[in-house]
C-alpha positions in Angstrom: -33.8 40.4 11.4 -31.5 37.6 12.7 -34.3 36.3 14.5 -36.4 36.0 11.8 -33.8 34.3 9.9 -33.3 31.7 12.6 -37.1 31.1 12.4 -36.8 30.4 8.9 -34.0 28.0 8.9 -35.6 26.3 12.2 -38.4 26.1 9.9 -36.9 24.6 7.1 -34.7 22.0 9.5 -38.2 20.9 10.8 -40.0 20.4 7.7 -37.4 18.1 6.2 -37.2 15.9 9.1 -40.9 15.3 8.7 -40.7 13.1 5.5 -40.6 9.2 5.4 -36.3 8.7 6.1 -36.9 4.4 5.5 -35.2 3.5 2.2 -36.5 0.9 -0.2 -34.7 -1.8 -1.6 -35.0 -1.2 -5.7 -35.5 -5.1 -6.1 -38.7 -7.0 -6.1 -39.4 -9.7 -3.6 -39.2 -12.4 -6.9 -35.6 -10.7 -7.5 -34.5 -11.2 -4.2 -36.3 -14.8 -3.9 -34.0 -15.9 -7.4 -30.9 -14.3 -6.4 -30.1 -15.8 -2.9 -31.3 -19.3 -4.6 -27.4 -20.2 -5.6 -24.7 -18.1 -6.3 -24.2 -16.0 -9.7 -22.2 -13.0 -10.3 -23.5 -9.8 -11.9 -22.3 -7.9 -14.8 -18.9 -10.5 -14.9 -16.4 -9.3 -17.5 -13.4 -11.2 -18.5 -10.8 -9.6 -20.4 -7.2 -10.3 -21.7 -4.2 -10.0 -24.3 -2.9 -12.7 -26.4 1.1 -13.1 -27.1 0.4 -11.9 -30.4 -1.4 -8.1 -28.9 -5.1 -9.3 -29.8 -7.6 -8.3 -26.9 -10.4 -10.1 -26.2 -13.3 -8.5 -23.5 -16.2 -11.0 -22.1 -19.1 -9.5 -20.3 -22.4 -10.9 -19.5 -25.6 -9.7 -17.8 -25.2 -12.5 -15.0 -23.1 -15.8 -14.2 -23.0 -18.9 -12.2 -20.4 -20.7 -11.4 -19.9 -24.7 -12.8 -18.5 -27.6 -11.0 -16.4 -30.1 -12.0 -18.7 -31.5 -14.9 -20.0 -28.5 -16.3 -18.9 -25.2 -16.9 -20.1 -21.9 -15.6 -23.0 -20.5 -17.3 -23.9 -17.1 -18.1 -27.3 -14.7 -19.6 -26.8 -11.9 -22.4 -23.1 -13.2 -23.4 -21.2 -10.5 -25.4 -17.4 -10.2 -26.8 -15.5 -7.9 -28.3 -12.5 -9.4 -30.0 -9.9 -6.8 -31.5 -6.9 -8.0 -34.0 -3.0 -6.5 -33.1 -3.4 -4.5 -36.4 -7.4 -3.3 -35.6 -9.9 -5.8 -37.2 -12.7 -6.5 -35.0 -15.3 -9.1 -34.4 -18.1 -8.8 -31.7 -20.4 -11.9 -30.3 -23.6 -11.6 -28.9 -26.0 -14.2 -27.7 -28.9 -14.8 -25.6 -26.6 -17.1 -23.3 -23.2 -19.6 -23.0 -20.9 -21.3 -21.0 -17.0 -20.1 -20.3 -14.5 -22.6 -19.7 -11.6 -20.5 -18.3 -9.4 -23.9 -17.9 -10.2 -25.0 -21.2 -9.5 -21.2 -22.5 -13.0 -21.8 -24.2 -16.7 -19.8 -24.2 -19.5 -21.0 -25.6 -22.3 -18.7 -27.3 -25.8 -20.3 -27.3 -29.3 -19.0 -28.5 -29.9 -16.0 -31.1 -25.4 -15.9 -31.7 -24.8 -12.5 -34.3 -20.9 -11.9 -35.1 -20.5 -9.3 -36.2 -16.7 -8.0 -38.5 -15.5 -4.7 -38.9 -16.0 -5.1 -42.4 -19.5 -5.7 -42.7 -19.8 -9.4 -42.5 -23.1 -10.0 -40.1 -23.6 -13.5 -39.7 -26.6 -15.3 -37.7 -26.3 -19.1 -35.8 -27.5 -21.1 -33.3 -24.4 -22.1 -31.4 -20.3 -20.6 -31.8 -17.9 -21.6 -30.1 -14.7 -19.2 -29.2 -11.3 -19.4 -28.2 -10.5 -17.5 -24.9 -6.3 -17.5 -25.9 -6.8 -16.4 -29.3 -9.0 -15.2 -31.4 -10.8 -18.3 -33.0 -14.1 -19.6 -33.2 -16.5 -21.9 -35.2 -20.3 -22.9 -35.4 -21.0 -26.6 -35.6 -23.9 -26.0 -37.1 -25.8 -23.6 -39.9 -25.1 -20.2 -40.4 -26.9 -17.0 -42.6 -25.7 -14.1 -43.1 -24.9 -10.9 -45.3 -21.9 -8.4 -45.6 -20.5 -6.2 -48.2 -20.6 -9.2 -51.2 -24.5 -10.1 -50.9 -26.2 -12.8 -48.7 -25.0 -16.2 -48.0 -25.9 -19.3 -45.8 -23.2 -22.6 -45.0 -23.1 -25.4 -42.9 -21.0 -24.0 -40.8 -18.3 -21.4 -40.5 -14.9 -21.0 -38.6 -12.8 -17.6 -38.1 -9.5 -17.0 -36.8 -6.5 -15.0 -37.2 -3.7 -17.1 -36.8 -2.2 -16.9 -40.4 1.1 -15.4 -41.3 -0.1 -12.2 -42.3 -2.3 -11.0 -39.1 -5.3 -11.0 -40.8 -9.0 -12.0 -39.4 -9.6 -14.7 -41.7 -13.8 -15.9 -42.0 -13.8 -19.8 -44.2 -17.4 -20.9 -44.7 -18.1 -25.0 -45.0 -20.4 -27.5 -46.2 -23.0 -26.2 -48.8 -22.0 -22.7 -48.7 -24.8 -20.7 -51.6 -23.9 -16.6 -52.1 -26.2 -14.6 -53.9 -23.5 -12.1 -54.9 -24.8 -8.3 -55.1 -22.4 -6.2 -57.1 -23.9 -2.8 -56.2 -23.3 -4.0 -52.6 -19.9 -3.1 -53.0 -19.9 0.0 -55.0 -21.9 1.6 -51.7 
């Protein structure tokens, strides 16, 4: 009996040895060929607290670094910007810039903000405050949240008024198609 055992584990020692032991690297050769071109950083995240308690989280899919003319750039920007008393905003775009010394990002291609209220609002370009929570679009903006649909000119958020709150001001031709039984849902 003990000898048979031994056989068996002998056995089973043997037969695993017998398999391919090389490991692959779980990139392809284009992968490797665009990521030793110039330096970038994966999955960067930038995060913080403002004097006033509001926290503001940057992550992106990759980054590379600026120089002294331009800043660093980055793919699949995202933010998550959350008031002192709980009002949140997230930003999502396609790609942007930050500007650490300038305390500013830049979100570029496909932007969506997004309010804890319901307002979803669609632009080509916003650009955010990294010391507060702050941002406008310099250009056209659509949207829709809990009063109906609306497009402007351009937009601006922040919530540096007296009373805390995250305050949304729409400019230059702003049209609303108000929908009353948008509310009552």
């Amino acid at each position: 009996m003990p000898l048979s055992a031994l056989a068996i584990l002998a056995t089973l020692f043997l037969l695993s040895r017998s398999e391919d032991q090389v490991a692959t690297i779980p990139f392809t050769d284009a992968d490797v060929s665009a990521r030793t071109k110039g330096q970038q950083v994966t999955r960067p995240f930038f995060s913080g607290t403002t004097t006033n308690g509001d926290e503001i989280a940057v992550t992106a899919d990759s980054a590379r670094p600026g120089n002294d003319t331009t800043p660093g750039d980055a793919d699949n920007l995202n933010a998550r910007l959350k008031t002192a008393d709980g009002q949140l905003i997230t930003l999502q775009s396609d790609s942007g810039s930050l500007d650490p010394a300038g305390d500013m990002a830049r979100f570029t291609g496909n932007v969506r903000i997004e309010t804890s209220t319901g307002l979803v609002v669609l632009t080509d370009v916003l650009d955010a405050a990294l010391d507060g929570i702050a941002g406008s679009t310099p250009g056209a903006v659509t949207g829709s949240g809990p009063m109906g649909e609306l497009s402007a000119g351009n937009m601006e958020f922040s919530a540096k008024s007296g009373d805390g709150d995250l305050h949304v001001l729409f400019k230059n031709g702003v049209k609303l198609i108000y929908d009353p039984k948008q509310l009552e849902r």
